[in-house]
N, C-alpha and C positions, 0 to 999 in steps of 0.2 A: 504494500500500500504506500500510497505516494505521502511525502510528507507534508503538510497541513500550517497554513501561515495562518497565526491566530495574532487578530488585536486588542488588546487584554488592555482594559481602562479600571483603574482602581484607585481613589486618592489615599487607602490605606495600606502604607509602606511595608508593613509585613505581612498584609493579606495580600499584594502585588507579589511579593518574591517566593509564597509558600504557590501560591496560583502556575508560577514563571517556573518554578521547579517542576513541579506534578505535570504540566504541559510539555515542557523542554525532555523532563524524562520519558515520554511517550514519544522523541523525536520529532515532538511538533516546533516549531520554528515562533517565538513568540516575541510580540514588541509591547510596553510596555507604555502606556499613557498614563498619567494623572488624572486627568478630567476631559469632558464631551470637547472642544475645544483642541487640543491636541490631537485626540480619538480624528477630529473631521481632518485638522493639515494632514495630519499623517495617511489616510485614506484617499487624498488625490495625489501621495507622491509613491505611493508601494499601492502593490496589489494583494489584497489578504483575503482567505477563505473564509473568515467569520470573526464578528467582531464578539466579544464577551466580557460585557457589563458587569464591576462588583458589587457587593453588597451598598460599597460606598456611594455610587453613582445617587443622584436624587430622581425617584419618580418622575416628578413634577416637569423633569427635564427631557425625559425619555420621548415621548411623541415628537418633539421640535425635532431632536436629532434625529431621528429613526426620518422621520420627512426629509431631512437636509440627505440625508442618506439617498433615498430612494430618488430625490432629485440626481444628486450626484449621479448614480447608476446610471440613468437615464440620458442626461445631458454627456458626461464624460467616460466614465470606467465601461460601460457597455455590457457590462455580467454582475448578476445579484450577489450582497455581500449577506448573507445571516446573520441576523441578530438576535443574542442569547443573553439572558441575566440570569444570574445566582437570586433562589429563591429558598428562603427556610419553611414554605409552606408545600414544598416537593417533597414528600419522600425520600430516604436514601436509596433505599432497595428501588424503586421506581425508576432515580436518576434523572431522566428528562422528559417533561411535555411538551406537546407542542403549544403556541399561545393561543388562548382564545381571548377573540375581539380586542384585538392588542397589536401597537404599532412592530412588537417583536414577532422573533419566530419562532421564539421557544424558552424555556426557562428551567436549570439546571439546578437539580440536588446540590446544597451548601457543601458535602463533602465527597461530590460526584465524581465517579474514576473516569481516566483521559479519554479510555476508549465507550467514554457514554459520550463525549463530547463527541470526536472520530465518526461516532454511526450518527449520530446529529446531525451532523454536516455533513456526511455522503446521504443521507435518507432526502432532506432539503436539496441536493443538488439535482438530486431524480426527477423531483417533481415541479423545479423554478425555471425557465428558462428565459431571456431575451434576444434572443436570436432571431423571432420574428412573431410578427402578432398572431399568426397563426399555429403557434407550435401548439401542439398537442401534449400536454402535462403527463398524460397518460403514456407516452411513447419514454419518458425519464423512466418508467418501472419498468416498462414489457418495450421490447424493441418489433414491433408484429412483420418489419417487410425483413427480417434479418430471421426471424423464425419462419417464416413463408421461404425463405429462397432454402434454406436448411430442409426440408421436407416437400423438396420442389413442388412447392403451391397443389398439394394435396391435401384436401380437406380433413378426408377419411385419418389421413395419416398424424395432421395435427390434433385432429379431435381426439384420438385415441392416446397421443401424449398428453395432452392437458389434462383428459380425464384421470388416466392415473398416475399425473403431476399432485394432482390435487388428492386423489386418495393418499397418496405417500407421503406426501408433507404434511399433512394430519398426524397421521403414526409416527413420524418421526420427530415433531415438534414436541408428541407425547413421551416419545424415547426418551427424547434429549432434556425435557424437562424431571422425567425420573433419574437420569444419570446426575444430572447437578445437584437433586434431594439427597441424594445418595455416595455424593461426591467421587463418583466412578468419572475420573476425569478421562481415561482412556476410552470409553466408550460413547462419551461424551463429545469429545474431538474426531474420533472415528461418525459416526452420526454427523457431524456439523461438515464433514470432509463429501458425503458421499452426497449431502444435501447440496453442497455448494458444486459439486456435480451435475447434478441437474440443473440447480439454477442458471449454468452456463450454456446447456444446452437448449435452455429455456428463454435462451438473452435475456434475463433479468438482473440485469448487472448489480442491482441497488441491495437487492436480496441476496444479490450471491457475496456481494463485499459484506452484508454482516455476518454471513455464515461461516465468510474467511476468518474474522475480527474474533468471532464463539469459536472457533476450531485452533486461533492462536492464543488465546486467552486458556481455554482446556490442555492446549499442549503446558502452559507454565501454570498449570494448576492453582490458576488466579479467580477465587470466587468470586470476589468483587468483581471482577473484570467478565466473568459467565455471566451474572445475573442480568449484568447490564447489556451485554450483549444478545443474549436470549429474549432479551424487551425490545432491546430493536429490532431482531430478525424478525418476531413475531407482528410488531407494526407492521415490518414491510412486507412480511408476505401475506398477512389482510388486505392489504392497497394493491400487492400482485393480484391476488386470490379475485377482486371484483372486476378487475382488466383485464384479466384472460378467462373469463367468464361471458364478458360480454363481446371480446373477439370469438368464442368458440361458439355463441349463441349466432352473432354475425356468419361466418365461415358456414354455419347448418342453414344457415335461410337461402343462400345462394347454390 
């Protein structure tokens, strides 16, 4: 997995460096603002895969920037930046939601692990694009002319994959959640290896990177880092799970 530029604003100098470590130690690449204000120069002169908000940032502040943001995107940088804030009303075991009715994109367990941020920001990249007004959100999960030319545009033949895509990822989501009850990390990562198999042959890229994220996290028998992982593979193969439902419903009409 690619490494990950995060802009990390925080005016609380030890909660910036404990933040700047835990990200850095995940290989992510992390720069370090004080306040919204620095956060915006700094975003028209680098280009970062997400910005994330500390506890310190105010509120009250958060919709101006997040607008000056989305402005920015628009007029200059050309590609969406995600925006995340540190909330103590998350969960830890949860790790991250996405935001509702909120100028953010999401908002992150106070003592959330790197690779809850990691599937955060690849899940959000699945499904944002400005490339053109017409792209289709849905093509970020399921790649459908890239599984069409793979099954030389046979209906029969796709139908018959998706249906027992979708029975198997059932069972194996159940697998894989008894292995981490059970902390059978080797069966666990075996399981997340054979999933992320199909999700490749499934061009479901979004899905198949948290399966990758649960299958390297299982290998270092990292629970904090499974739970978190196994929450997002499971988002993203529900947001699979309705898009290749309604391509396989499409594919049987014609």
């Amino acid at each position: 997995m690619s490494t990950l530029r995060v802009l990390l604003v925080d005016a609380d100098c030890q909660e910036s460096a404990r933040l700047s470590t835990l990200l850095s130690g995940a290989d992510q690449t992390v720069l370090a603002a004080g306040d919204l204000n620095e956060a915006a120069e700094a975003l028209q002169l680098e280009r970062f895969d997400a910005v994330l908000l500390g506890a310190s940032v105010p509120s009250a502040a958060v919709p101006e920037f997040a607008a000056n943001v989305r402005h920015l995107e628009q007029k200059q940088l050309g590609y969406r930046v995600p925006l995340f804030s540190i909330s103590a009303s998350i969960p830890e075991e949860q790790g991250w939601s996405p935001a509702q009715e909120s100028p953010l994109d999401g908002y992150l367990a106070e003592q959330f692990n790197s690779d809850t941020l990691t599937s955060a920001i690849r899940m959000l990249e699945s499904s944002i694009s400005l490339h053109s007004n017409d792209a289709d959100p849905s093509s970020r999960i399921f790649l459908p002319n890239e599984f069409r030319e793979q099954c030389g545009d046979d209906p029969e033949l796709m139908a018959e994959i998706i249906d027992l895509f979708l029975v198997e990822q059932d069972k194996e989501l159940r697998n894989m959640k008894d292995a981490l009850a059970g902390e059978d990390y080797e069966q666990l990562s075996y399981t997340a290896h054979t999933l992320k198999g199909s999700l490749g042959s499934l061009h479901a890229a979004e899905s198949r990177r948290c399966a990758e994220s649960l299958e390297k996290a299982a290998k270092g028998k990292d629970n904090p880092g499974c739970r978190d992982a196994l929450v997002a593979l499971e988002r993203a193969l529900a947001a699979l799970k309705l898009v290749i439902q309604t391509f396989r419903t499409q594919i049987s009409a014609h």
